[in-house]
C-alpha positions, 0 to 999 in steps of 0.5 A, spaced: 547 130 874 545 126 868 542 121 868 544 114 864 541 112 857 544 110 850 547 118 850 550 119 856 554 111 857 559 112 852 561 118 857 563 113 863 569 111 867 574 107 863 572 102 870 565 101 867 564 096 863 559 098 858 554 095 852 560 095 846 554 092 842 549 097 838 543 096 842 539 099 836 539 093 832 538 087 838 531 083 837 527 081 842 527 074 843 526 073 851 520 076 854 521 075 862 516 076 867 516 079 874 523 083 873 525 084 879 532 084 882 534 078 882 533 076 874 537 083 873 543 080 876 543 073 874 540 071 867 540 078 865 547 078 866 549 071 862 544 074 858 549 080 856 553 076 856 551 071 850 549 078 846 556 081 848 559 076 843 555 077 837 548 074 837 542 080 838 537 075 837 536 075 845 534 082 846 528 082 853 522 084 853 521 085 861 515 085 865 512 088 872 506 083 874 505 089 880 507 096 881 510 101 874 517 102 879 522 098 875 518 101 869 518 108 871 526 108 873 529 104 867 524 107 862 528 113 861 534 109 862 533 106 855 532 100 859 540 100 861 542 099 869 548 098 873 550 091 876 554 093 882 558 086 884 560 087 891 565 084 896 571 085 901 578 086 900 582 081 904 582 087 909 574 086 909 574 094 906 567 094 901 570 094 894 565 094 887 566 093 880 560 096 875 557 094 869 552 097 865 547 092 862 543 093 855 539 086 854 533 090 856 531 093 850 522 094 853 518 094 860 511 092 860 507 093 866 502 088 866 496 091 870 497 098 865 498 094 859 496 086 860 494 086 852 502 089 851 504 083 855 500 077 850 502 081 845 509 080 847 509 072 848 505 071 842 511 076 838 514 071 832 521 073 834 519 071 841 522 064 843 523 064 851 520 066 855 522 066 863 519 068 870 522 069 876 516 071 880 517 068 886 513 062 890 507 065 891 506 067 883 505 059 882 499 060 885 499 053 887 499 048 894 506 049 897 505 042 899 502 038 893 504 044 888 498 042 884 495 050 881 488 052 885 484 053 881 479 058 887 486 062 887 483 069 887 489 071 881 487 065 878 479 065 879 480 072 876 483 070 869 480 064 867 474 069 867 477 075 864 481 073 858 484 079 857 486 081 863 489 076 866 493 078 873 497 071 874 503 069 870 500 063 869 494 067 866 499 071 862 502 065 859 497 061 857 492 067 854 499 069 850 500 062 848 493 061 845 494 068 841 501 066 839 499 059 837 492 063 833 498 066 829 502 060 827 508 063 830 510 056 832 512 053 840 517 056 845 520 055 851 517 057 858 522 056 864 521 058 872 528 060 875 523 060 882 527 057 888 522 050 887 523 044 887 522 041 879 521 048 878 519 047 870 515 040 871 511 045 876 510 051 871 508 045 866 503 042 871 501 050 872 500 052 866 497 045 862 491 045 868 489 052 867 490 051 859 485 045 861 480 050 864 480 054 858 481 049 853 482 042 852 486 042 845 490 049 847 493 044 854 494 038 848 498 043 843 502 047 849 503 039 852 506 038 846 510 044 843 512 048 848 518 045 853 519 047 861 526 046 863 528 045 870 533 050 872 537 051 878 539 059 880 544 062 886 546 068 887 545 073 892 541 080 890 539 084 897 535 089 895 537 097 893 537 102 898 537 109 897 544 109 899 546 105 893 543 109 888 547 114 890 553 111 891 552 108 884 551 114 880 557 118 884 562 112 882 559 113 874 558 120 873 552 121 872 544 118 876 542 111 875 536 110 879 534 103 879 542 100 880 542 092 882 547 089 887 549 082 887 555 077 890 561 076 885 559 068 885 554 066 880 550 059 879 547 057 874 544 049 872 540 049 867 536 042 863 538 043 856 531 042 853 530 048 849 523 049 843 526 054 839 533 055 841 537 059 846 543 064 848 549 062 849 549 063 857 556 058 857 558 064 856 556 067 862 557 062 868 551 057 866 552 049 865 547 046 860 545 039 864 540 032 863 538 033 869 537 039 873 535 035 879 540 033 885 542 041 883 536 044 885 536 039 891 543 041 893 541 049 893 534 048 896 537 045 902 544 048 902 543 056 900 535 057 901 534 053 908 540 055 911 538 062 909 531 062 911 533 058 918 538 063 919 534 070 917 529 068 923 533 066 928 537 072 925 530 077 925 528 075 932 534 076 936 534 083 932 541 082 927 539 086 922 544 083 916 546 075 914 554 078 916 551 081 923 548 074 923 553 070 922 558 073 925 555 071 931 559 064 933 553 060 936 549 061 929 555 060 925 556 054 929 550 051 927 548 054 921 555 050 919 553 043 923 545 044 919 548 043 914 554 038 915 550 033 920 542 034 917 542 036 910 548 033 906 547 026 908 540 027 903 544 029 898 545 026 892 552 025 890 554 030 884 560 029 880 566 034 882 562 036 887 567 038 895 561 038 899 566 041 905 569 045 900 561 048 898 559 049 905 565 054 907 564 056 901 557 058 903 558 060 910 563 065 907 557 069 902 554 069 908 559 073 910 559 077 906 560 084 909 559 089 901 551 086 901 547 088 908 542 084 906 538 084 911 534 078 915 527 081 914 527 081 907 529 074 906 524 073 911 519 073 907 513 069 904 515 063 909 509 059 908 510 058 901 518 058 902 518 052 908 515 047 904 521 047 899 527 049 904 527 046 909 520 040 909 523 036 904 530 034 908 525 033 914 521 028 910 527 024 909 530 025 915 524 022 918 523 017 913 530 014 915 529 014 922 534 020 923 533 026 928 531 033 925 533 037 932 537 043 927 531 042 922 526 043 927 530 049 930 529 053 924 522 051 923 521 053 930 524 060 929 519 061 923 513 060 928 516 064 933 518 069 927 509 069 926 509 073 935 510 079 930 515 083 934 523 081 936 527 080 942 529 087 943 521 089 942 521 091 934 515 090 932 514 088 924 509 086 920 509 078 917 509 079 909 505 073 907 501 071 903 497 066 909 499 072 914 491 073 916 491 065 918 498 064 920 498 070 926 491 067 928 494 061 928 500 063 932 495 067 937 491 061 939 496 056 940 503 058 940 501 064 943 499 062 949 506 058 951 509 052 947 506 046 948 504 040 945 498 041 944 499 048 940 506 045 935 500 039 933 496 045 931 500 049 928 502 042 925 496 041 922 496 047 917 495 044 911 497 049 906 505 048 909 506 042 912 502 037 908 502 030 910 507 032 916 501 034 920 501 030 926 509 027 926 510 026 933 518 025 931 517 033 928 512 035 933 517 033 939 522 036 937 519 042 935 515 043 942 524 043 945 525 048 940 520 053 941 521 052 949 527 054 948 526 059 944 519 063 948 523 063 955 531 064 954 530 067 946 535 065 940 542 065 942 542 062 949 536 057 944 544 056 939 548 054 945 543 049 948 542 046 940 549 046 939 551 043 946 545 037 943 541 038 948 534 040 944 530 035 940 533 030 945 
């Protein structure tokens, strides 16, 4: 089978949608860093979509902050890959349509290359320049969101100019080298699940800058821009199995396809140094104010995610639709958030909340997607303090009880046993996955109780002031009972009778 490059994509399936622009003479004008999935079905996708209708200034220079696998695929490819949109017929019989994406004309890997990646932000024609790196990539405090300097990433940059390892590292040393050119301001803007994602980068990026010079922190205080955004799609991760179904539907061999749900959103500040795409064209609203929809996504999509994938992953449903599908976690994922998280919402104009929330619940359903529980499991250290403790704090703040918000709490600190209510063992892939498990051994471990929630509580680097709540500890001890001696699905029932957290 051939394999999908600038030569044989003219060849496929009338279905197919394709480049119809020439790609020979697009200009870069986005450097992205951390080109996983998700940024290629999302701003990638908006991003063709600006490019489609005649501006080719918009090119993007992707870059890899770890592994050559994204390189390595799509290199030969041209940097073209196939967006597999994925759903069910009112049957629920899977179905797909494809399109072919050309916006990314070059890939960087940073370890191989970290003088190419400066090079790259510092470019005249450079005026963006975006990462989606997840929230371990700040290398902040999850609960100040401050950058620590004595990150391991971080130490090492500061000490080594020319090979940083962290994004943040890479954009400030870029910023220096393309300020040193004269090539005058950009723009650098997080599509990361945090919360205030660009004042956040701001901060992390004016620190470190302030580390290595004091007038470099003024000058990119003063000319650069961080817009917040607010970013919602679902993108499992590629299989095996979609690869091949993929290059099967276009004829010829795509070895790096990415998945995405039909729905797309999309908010973000219109606050831009040196001009931007035309991503209206692809499904984004300009706003003033990114704010209440990060909250609104935060809460509603990534806490409801994050609560669900570990009650999900511990009572051994592989895949959101498997989860859902099961009445009482439907039950309460839909009463988490009617009954805890939309009284913290602010109003958005236009917004049906109800209408949002059956909305969500039937992507979740989504059968074409498979995404699987234990992905979304991921990283919870640094997940939990932007999706589920903030609608904590405000619920506690009134006087209002938490018993679903400490469920899934509870569920994340019943995830860190290691193995799953069938016996399935897994790894915890975190970044505090060392300190957590010994944690969890020492304490919850050993049985609920409440000295053990208190200590698990006193974690800092998630759980912030939150250390010591008696209201948030009670409430998580009734939980984790539960959880420990009749596991999750007698745990839901019980919750959604009212009977934890009382």
């Amino acid at each position: 089978m051939n394999r999908l490059n600038d030569h044989t994509v003219g060849a496929l399936p009338a279905a197919v949608t394709r480049p119809a622009y020439d790609r020979r003479a697009l200009n870069t004008g986005i450097v992205h860093l951390g080109i996983g999935a998700f940024m290629r079905a999302h701003m990638a996708a908006a991003t063709e979509a600006a490019i489609a209708a005649g501006d080719l200034r918009w090119g993007i220079v992707g870059v890899s902050l770890r592994q050559p696998d994204t390189r390595d695929a799509l290199q030969p490819q041209d940097g073209l890959y196939t967006l597999a949109i994925r759903d069910a017929d009112a049957q629920g019989r899977p179905r797909q349509r494809l399109q072919v994406i050309g916006a990314v004309r070059a890939l960087l890997v940073a370890p191989e290359n970290p003088a190419g990646v400066l090079e790259a932000i510092a470019a005249a024609d450079t005026r963006i320049v975006s990462l989606t790196v997840t929230e371990k990539g700040y290398c902040h405090d999850p609960a100040t969101g401050a950058l620590r300097l004595d990150h391991p990433d971080i130490a090492n940059d500061l000490a080594h100019p020319q090979a940083p390892r962290s994004a943040i590292g890479m954009l400030v040393f870029g910023l220096q080298l393309r300020l040193e050119r004269g090539h005058g301001p950009l723009t650098l803007m997080s599509l990361d699940n945090l919360p205030a994602n660009g004042r956040v980068l701001r901060g992390a990026v004016l620190r470190f800058a302030e580390a290595v010079d004091p007038a470099l922190a003024q000058r990119i205080a003063a000319d650069c821009r961080f817009p917040c955004s607010m970013v919602d799609r679902i993108v499992p991760r590629t299989t095996d199995a979609d690869r091949a179904a993929v290059s099967e539907a276009l004829g010829c061999e795509d070895r790096w396809p990415v998945l995405g749900e039909p729905f797309f959103d999309w908010a973000v500040e219109d606050d831009f140094a040196a001009g931007r795409p035309d991503w209206t064209l692809g499904g984004v609203r300009f706003v003033a104010d990114a704010e209440p929809f990060e909250r609104l996504k935060l809460r509603m999509v990534n806490g409801t995610h994050s609560s669900l994938a570990y009650l999900g992953a511990m009572a051994g449903w592989q895949t959101v639709d498997k989860a859902i599908a099961q009445a009482p976690l439907r039950e309460h994922i839909e009463a988490l958030m009617r009954d805890e998280i939309e009284p913290t919402l602010a109003d958005l104009p236009g917004l049906d909340l109800a209408a949002y929330r059956a909305n969500l619940l039937a992507r979740y359903a989504n059968p074409a997607l498979a995404h699987r529980t234990q992905q979304i499991a991921m990283d919870g250290s640094q997940k939990l303090p932007q999706r589920l403790l903030g609608t904590v704090r405000d619920r506690l703040a009134a006087g209002l009880p938490v018993p679903r918000m400490a469920l899934g709490i509870a569920a994340w600190m019943h995830y860190l046993r290691g193995v799953d209510e069938l016996g399935n063992a897994y790894a915890i892939d975190d970044p505090h996955a060392a300190d957590l498990t010994a944690l969890y051994q020492r304490t919850l471990g050993q049985g609920a109780s409440i000295e053990a929630v208190q200590a698990m509580l006193s974690y800092a680097p998630v759980f912030g002031d939150l250390a010591g709540n008696q209201a948030l500890a009670a409430a998580l001890l009734s939980a984790l009972r539960s959880l420990q001696t009749h596991g999750v699905r007698a745990t839901l029932d019980a919750v959604n009778r009212g009977e934890l957290g009382a």
